[in-house]
PDB file as gemmi writes it, atoms N, CA and C in Angstrom:
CRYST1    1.000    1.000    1.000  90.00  90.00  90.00 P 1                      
ATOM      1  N   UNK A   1     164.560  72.966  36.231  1.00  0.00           N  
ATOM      2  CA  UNK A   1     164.515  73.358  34.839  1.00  0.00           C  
ATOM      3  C   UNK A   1     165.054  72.245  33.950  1.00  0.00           C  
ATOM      4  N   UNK A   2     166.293  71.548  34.677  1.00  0.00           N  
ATOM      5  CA  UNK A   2     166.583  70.513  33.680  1.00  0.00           C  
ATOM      6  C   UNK A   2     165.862  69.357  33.215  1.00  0.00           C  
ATOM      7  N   UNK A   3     165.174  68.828  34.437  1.00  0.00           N  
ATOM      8  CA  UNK A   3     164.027  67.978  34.651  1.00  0.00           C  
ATOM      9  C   UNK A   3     162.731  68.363  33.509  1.00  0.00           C  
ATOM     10  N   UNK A   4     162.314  69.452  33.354  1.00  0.00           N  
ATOM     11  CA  UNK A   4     161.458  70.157  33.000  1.00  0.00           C  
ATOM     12  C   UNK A   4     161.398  69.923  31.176  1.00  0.00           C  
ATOM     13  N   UNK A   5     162.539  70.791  31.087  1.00  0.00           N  
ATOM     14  CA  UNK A   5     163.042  70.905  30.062  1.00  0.00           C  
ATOM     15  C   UNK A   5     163.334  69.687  29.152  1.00  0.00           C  
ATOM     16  N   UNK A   6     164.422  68.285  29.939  1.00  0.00           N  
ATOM     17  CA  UNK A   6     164.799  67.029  29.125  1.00  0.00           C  
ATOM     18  C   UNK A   6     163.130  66.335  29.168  1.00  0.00           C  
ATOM     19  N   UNK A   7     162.192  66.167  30.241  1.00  0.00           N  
ATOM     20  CA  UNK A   7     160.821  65.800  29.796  1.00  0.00           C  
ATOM     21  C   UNK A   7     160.473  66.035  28.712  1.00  0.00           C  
ATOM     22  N   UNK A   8     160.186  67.179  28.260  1.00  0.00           N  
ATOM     23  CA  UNK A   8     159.459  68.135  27.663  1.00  0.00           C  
ATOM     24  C   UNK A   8     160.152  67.721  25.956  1.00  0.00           C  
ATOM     25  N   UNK A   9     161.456  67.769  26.369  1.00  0.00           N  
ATOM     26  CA  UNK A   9     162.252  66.851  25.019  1.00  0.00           C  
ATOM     27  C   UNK A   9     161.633  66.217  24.700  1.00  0.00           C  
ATOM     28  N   UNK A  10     161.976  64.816  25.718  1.00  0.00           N  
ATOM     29  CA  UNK A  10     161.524  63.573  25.313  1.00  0.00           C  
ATOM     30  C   UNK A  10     159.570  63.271  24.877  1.00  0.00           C  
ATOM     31  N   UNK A  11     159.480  64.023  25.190  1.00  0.00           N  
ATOM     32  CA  UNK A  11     157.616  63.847  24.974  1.00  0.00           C  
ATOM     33  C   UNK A  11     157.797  64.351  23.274  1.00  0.00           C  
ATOM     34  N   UNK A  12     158.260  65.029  23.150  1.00  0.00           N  
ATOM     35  CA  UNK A  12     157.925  65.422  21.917  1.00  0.00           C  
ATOM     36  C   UNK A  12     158.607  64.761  20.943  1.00  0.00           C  
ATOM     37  N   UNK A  13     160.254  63.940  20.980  1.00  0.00           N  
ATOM     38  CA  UNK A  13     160.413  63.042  20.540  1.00  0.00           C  
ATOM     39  C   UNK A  13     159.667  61.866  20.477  1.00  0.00           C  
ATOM     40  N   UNK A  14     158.990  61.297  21.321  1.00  0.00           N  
ATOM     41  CA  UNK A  14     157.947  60.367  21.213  1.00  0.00           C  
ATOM     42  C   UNK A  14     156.635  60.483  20.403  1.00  0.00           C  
ATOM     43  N   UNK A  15     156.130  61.966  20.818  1.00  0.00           N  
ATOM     44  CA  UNK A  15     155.041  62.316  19.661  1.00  0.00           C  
ATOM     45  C   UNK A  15     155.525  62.293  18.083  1.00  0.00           C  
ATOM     46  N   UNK A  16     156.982  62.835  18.044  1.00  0.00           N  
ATOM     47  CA  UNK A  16     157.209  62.576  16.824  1.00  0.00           C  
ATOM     48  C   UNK A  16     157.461  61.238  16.098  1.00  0.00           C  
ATOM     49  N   UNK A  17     157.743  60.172  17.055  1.00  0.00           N  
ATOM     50  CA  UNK A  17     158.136  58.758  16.147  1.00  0.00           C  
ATOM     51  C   UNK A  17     156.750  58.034  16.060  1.00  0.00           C  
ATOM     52  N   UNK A  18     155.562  58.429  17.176  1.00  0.00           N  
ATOM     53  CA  UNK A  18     154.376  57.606  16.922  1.00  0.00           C  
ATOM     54  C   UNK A  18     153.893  57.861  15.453  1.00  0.00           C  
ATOM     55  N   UNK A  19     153.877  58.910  15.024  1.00  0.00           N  
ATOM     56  CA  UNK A  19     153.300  59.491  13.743  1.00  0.00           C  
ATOM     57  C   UNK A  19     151.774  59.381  13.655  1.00  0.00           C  
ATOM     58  N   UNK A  20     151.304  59.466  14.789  1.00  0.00           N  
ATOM     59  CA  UNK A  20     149.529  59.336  15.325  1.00  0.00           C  
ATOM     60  C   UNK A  20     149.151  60.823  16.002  1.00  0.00           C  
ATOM     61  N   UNK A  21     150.229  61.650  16.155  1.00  0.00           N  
ATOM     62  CA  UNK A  21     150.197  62.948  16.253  1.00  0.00           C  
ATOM     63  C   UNK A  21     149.934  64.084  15.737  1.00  0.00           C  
ATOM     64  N   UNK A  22     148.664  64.736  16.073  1.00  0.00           N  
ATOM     65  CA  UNK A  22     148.414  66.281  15.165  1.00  0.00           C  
ATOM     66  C   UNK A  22     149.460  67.260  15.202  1.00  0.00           C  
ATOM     67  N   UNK A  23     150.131  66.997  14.015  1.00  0.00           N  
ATOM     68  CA  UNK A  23     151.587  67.690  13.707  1.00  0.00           C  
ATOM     69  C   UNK A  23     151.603  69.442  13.668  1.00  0.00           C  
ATOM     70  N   UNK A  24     150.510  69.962  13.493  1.00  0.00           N  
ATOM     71  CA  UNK A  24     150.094  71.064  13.348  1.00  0.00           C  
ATOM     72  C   UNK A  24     150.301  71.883  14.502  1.00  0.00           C  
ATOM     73  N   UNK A  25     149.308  71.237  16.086  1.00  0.00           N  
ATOM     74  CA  UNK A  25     149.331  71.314  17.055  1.00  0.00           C  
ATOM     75  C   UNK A  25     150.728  71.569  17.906  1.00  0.00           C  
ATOM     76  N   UNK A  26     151.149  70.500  17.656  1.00  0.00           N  
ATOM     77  CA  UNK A  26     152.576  69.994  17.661  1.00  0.00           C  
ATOM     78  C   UNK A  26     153.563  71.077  17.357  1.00  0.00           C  
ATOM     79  N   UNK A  27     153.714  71.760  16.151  1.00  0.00           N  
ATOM     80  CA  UNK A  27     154.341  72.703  15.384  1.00  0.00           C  
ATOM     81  C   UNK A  27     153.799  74.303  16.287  1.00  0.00           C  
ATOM     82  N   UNK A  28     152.740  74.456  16.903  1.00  0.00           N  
ATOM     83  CA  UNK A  28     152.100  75.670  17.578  1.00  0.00           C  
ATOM     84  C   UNK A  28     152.647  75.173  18.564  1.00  0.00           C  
ATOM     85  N   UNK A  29     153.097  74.441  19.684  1.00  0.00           N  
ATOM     86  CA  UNK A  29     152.984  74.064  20.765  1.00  0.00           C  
ATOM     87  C   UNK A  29     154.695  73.978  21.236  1.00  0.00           C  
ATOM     88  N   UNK A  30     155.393  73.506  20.160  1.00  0.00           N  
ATOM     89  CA  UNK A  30     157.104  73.644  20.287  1.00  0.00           C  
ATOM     90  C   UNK A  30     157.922  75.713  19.603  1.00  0.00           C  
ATOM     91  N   UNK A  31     156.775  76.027  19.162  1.00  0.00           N  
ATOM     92  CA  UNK A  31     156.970  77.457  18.779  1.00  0.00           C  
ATOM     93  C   UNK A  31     156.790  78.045  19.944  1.00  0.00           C  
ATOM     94  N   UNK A  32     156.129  77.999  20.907  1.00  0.00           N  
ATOM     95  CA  UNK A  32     156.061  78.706  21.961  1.00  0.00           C  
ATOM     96  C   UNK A  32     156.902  78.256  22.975  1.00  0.00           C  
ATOM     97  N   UNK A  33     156.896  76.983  22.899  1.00  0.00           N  
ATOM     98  CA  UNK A  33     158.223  76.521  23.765  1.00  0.00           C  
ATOM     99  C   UNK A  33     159.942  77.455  23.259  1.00  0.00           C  
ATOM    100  N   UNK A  34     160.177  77.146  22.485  1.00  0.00           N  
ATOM    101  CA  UNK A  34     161.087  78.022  21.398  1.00  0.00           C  
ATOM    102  C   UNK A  34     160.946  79.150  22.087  1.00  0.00           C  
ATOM    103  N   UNK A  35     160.000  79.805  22.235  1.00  0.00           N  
ATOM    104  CA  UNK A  35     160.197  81.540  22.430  1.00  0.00           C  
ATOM    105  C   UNK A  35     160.474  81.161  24.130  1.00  0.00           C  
ATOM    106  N   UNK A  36     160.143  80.831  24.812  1.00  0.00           N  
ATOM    107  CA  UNK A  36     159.931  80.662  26.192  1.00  0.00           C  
ATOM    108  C   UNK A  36     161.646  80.302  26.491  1.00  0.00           C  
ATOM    109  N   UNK A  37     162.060  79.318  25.791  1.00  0.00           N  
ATOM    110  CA  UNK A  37     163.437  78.960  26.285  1.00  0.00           C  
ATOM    111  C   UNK A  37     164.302  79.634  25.973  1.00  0.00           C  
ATOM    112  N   UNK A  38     164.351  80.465  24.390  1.00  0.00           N  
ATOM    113  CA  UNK A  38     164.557  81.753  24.181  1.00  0.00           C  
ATOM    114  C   UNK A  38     164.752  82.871  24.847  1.00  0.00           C  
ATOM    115  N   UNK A  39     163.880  83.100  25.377  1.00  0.00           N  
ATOM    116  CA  UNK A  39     163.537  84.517  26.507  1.00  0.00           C  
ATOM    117  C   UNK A  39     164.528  83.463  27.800  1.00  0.00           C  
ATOM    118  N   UNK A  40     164.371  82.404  28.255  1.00  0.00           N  
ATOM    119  CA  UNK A  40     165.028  82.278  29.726  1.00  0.00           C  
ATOM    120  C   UNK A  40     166.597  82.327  28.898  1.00  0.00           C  
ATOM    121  N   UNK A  41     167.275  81.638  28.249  1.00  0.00           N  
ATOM    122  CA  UNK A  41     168.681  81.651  27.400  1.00  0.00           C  
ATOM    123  C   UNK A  41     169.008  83.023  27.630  1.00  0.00           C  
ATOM    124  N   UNK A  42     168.713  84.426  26.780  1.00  0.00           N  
ATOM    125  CA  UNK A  42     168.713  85.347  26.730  1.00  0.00           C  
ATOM    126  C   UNK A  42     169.181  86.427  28.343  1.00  0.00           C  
ATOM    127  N   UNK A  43     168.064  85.884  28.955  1.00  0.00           N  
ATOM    128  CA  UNK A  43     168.130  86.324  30.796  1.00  0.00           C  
ATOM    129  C   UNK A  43     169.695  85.798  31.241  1.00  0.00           C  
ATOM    130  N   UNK A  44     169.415  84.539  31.173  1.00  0.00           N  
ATOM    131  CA  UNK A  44     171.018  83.798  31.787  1.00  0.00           C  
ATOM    132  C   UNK A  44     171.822  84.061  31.066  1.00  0.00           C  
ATOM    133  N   UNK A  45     171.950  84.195  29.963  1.00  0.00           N  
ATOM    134  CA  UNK A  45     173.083  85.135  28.917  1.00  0.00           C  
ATOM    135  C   UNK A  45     173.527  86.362  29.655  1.00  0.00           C  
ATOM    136  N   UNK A  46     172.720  87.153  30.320  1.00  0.00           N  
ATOM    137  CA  UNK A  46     172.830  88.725  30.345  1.00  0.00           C  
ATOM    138  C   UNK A  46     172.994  88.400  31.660  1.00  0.00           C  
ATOM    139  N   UNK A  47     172.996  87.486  32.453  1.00  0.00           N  
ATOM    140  CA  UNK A  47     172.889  87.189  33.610  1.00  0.00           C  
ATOM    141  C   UNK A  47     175.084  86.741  33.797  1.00  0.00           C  
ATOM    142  N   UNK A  48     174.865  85.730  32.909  1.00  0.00           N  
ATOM    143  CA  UNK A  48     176.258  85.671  33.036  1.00  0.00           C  
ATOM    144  C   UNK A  48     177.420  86.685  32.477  1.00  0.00           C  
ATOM    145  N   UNK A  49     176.978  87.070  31.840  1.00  0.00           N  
ATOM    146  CA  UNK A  49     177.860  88.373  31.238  1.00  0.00           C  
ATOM    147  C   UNK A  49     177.872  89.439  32.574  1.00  0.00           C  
ATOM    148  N   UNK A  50     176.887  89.817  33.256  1.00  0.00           N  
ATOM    149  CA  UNK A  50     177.414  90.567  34.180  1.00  0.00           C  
ATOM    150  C   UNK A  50     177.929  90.208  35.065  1.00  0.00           C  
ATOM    151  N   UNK A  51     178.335  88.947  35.617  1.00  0.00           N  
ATOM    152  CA  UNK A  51     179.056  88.205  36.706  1.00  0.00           C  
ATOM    153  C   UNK A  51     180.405  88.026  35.649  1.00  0.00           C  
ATOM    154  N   UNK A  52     180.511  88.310  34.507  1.00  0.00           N  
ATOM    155  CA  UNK A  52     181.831  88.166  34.307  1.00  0.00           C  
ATOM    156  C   UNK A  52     182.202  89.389  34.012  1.00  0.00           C  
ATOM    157  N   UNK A  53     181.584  90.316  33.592  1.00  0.00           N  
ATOM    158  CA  UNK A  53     181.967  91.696  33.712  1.00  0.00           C  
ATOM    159  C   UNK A  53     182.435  91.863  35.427  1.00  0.00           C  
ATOM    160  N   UNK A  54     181.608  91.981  36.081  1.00  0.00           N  
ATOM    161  CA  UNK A  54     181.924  91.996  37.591  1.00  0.00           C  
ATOM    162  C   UNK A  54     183.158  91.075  38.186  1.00  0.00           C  
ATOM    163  N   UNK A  55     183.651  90.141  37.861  1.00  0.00           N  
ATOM    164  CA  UNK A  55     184.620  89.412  37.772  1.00  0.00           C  
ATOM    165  C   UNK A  55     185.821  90.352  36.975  1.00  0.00           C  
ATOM    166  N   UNK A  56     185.707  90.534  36.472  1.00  0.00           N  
ATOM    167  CA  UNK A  56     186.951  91.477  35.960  1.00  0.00           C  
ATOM    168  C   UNK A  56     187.222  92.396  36.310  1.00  0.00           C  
ATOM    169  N   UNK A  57     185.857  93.453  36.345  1.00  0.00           N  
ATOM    170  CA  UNK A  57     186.340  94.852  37.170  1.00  0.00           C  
ATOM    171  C   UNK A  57     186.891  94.493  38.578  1.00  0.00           C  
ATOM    172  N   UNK A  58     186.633  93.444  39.481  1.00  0.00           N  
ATOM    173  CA  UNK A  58     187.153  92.975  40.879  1.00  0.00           C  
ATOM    174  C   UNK A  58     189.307  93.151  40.512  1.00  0.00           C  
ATOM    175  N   UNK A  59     188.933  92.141  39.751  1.00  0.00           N  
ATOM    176  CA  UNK A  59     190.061  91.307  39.102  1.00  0.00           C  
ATOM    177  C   UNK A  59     191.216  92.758  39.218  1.00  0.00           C  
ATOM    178  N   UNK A  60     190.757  93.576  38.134  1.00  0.00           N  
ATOM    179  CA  UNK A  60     191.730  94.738  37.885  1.00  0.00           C  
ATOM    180  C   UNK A  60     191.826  95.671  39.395  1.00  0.00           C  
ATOM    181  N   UNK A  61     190.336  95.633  39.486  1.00  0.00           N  
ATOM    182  CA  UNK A  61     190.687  96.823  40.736  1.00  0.00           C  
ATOM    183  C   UNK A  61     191.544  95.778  41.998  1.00  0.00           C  
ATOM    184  N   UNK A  62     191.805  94.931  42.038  1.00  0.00           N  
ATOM    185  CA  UNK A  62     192.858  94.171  42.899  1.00  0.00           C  
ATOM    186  C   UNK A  62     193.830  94.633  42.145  1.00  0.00           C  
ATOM    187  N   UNK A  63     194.211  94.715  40.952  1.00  0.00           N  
ATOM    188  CA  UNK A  63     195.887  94.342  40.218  1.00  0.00           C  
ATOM    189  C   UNK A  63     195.912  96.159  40.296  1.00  0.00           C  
ATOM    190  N   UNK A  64     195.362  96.922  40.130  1.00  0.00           N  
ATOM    191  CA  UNK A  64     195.596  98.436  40.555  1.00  0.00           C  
ATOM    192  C   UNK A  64     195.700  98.686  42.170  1.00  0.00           C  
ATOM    193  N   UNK A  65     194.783  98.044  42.691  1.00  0.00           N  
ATOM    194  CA  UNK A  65     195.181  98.256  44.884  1.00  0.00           C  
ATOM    195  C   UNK A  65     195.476  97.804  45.167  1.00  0.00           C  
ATOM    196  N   UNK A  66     195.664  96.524  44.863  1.00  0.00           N  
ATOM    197  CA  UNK A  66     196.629  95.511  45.331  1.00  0.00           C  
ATOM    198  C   UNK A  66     195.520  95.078  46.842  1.00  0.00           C  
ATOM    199  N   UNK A  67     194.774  95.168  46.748  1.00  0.00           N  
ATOM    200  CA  UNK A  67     193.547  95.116  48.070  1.00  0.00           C  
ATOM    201  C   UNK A  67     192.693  93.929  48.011  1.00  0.00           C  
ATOM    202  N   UNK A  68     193.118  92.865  48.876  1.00  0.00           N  
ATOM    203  CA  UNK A  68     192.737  91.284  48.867  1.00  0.00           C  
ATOM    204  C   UNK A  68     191.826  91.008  49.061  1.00  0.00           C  
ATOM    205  N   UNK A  69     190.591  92.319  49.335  1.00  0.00           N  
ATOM    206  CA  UNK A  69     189.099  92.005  49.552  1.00  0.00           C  
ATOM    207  C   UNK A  69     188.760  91.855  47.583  1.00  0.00           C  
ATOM    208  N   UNK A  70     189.674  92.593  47.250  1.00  0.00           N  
ATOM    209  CA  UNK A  70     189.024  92.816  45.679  1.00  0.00           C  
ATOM    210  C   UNK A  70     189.582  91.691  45.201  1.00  0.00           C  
ATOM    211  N   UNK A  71     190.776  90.958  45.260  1.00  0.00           N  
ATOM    212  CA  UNK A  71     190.710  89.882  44.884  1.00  0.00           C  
ATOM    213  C   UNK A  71     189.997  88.361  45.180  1.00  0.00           C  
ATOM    214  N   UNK A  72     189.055  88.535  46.891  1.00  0.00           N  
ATOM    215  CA  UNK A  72     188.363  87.304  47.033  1.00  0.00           C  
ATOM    216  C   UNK A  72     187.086  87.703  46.311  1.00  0.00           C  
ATOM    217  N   UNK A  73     186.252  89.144  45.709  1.00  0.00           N  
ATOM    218  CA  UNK A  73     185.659  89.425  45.755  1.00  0.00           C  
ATOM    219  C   UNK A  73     185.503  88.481  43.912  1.00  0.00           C  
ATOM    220  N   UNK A  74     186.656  89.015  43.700  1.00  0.00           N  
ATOM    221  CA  UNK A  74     186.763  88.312  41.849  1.00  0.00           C  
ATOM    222  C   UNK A  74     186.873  86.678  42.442  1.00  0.00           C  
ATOM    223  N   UNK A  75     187.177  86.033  42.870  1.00  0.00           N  
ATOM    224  CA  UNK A  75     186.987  84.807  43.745  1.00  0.00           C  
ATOM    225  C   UNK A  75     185.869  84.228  43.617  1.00  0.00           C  
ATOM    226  N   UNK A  76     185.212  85.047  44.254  1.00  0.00           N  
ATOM    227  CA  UNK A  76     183.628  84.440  44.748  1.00  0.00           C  
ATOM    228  C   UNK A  76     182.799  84.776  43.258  1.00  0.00           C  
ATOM    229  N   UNK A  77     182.899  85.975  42.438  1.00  0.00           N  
ATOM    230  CA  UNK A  77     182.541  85.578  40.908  1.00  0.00           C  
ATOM    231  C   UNK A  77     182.491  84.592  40.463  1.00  0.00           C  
ATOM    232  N   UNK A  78     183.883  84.006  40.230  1.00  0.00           N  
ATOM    233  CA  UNK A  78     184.466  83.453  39.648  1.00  0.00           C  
ATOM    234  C   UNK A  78     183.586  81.845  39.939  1.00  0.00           C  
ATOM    235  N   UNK A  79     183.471  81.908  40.953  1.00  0.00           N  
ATOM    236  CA  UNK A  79     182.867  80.283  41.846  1.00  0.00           C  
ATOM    237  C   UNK A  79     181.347  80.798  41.628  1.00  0.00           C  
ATOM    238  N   UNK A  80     180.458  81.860  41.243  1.00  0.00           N  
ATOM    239  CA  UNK A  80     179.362  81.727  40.699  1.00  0.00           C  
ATOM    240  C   UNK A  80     179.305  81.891  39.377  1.00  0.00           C  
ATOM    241  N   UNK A  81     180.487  82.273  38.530  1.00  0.00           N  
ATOM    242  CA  UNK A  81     180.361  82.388  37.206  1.00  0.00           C  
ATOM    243  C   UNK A  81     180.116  80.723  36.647  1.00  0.00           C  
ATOM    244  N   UNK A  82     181.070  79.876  36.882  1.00  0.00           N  
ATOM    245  CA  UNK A  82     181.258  78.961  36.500  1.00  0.00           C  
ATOM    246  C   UNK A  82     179.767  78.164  36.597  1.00  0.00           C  
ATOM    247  N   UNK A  83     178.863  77.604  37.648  1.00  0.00           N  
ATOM    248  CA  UNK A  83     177.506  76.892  37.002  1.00  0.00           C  
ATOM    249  C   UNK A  83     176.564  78.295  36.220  1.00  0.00           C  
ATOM    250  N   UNK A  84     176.763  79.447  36.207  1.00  0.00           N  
ATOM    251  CA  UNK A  84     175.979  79.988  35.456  1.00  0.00           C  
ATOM    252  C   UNK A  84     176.450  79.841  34.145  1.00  0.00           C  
ATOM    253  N   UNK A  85     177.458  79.575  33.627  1.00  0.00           N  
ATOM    254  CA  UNK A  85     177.933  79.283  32.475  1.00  0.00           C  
ATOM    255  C   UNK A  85     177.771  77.474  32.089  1.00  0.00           C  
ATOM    256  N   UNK A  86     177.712  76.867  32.979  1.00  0.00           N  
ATOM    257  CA  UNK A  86     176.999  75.591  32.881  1.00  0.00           C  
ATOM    258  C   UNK A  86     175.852  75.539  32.506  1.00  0.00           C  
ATOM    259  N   UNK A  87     174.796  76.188  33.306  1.00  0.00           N  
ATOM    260  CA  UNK A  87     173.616  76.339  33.393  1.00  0.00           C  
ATOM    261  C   UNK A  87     173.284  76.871  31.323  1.00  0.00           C  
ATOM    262  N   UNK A  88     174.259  78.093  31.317  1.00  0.00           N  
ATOM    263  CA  UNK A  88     173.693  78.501  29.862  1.00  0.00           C  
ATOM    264  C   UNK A  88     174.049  77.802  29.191  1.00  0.00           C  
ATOM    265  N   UNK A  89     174.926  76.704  28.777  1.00  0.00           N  
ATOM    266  CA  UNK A  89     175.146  75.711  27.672  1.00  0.00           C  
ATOM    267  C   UNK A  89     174.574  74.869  28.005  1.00  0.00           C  
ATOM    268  N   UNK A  90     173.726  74.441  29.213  1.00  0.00           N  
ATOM    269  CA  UNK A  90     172.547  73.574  29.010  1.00  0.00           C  
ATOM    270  C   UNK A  90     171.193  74.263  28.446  1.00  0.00           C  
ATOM    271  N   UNK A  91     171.178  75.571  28.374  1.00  0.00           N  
ATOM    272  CA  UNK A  91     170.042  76.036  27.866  1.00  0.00           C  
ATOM    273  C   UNK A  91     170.135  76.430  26.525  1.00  0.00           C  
ATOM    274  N   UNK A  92     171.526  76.170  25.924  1.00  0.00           N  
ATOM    275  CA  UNK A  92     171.706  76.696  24.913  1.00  0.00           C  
ATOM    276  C   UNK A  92     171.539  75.369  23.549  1.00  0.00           C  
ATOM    277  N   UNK A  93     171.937  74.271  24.228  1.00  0.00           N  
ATOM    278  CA  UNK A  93     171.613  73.195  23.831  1.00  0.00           C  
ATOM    279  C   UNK A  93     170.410  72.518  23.428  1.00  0.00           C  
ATOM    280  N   UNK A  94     169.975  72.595  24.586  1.00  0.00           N  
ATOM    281  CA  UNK A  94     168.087  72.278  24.516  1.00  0.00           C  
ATOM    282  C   UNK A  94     167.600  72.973  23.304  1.00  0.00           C  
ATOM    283  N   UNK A  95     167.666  74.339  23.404  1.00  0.00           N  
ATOM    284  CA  UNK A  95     167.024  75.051  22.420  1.00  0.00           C  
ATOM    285  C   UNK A  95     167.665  74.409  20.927  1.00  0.00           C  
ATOM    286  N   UNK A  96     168.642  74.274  20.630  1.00  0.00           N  
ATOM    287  CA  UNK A  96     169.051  73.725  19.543  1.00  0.00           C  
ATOM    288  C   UNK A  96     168.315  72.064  19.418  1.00  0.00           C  
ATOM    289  N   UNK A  97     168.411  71.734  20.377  1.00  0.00           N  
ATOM    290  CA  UNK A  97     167.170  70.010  20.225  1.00  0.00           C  
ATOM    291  C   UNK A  97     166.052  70.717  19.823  1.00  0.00           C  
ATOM    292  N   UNK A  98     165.292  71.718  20.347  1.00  0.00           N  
ATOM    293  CA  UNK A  98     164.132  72.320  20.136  1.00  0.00           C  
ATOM    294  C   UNK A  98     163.845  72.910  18.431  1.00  0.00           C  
ATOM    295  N   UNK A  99     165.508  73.596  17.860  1.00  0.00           N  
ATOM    296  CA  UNK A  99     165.144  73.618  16.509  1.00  0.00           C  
ATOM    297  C   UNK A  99     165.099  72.465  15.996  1.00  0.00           C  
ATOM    298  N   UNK A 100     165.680  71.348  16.163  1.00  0.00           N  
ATOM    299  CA  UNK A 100     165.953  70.098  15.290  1.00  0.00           C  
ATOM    300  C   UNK A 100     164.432  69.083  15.384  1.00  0.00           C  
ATOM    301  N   UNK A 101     164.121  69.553  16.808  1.00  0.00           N  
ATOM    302  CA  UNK A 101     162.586  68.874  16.417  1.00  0.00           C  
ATOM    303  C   UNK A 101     161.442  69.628  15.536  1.00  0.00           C  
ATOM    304  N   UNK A 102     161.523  71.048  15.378  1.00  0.00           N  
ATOM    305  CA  UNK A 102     160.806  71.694  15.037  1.00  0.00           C  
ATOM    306  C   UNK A 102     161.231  71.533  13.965  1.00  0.00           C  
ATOM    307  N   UNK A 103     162.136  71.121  13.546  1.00  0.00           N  
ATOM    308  CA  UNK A 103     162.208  71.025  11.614  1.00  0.00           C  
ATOM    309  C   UNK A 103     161.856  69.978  11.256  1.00  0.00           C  
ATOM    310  N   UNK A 104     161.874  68.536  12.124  1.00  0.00           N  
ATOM    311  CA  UNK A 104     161.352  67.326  11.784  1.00  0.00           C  
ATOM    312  C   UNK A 104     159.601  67.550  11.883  1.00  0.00           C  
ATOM    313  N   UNK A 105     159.100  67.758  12.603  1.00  0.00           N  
ATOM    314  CA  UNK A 105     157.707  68.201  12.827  1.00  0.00           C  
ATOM    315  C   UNK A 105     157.230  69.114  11.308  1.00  0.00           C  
ATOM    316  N   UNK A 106     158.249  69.883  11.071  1.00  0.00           N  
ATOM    317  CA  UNK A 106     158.009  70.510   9.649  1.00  0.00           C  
ATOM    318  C   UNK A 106     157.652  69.704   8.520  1.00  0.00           C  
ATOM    319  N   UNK A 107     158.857  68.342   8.595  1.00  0.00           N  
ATOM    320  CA  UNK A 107     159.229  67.549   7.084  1.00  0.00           C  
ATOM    321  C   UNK A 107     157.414  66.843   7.668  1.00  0.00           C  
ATOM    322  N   UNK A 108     157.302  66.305   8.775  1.00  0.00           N  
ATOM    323  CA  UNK A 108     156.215  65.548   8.355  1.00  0.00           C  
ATOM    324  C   UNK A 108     155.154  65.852   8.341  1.00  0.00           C  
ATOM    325  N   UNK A 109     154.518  67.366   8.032  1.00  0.00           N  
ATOM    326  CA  UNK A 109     153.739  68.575   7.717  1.00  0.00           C  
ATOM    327  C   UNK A 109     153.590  68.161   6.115  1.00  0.00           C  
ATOM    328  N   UNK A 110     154.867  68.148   5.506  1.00  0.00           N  
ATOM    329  CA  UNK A 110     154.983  68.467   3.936  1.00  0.00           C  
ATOM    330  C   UNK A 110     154.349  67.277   3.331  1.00  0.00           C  
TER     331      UNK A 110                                                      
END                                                                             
């Protein structure tokens, strides 16, 4: 996805500095990208929120039983929370490159 995604950047930064580009096209073609990275952001959002919800309920139900399966259990969360929360501030990012090209693609519309 990262591969995918920083390509997919860079192509369209390039279409934008040639200025030999049907900007129109261009403007239909990063809108759907937009919704697409949108919809995956959204997933891994809801994706990480329940590994940290689940991380906590572990967390407490150890500090109420005192029961060390529930604390490796918040453990092992914890060690998948962390690249899913990587993962979403790389997707959260992109999409913000994705508005900033889509507004330049705009100015050279006008």
């Amino acid at each position: 996805m990262r591969k995918y995604f920083g390509d997919y950047i860079k192509a369209m930064l390039a279409a934008l500095e040639s200025g030999d580009s049907d900007f129109q096209e261009l403007k239909k073609e990063i809108l759907v990208k937009i919704q697409f990275m949108q919809h995956e952001r959204l997933i891994h959002f809801l994706v990480t929120m329940m590994f940290a919800l689940l991380m906590m309920i572990c967390f407490a139900a150890f500090l109420l039983s005192e029961n060390l399966g529930m604390l490796a259990a918040a453990g092992l969360m914890l060690v998948l929370l962390i690249p899913y929360i990587g993962h979403y501030y790389f997707l959260e990012n992109g999409v913000q490159k994705l508005y900033y090209i889509y507004d330049k693609i705009c100015e050279k519309i006008k």
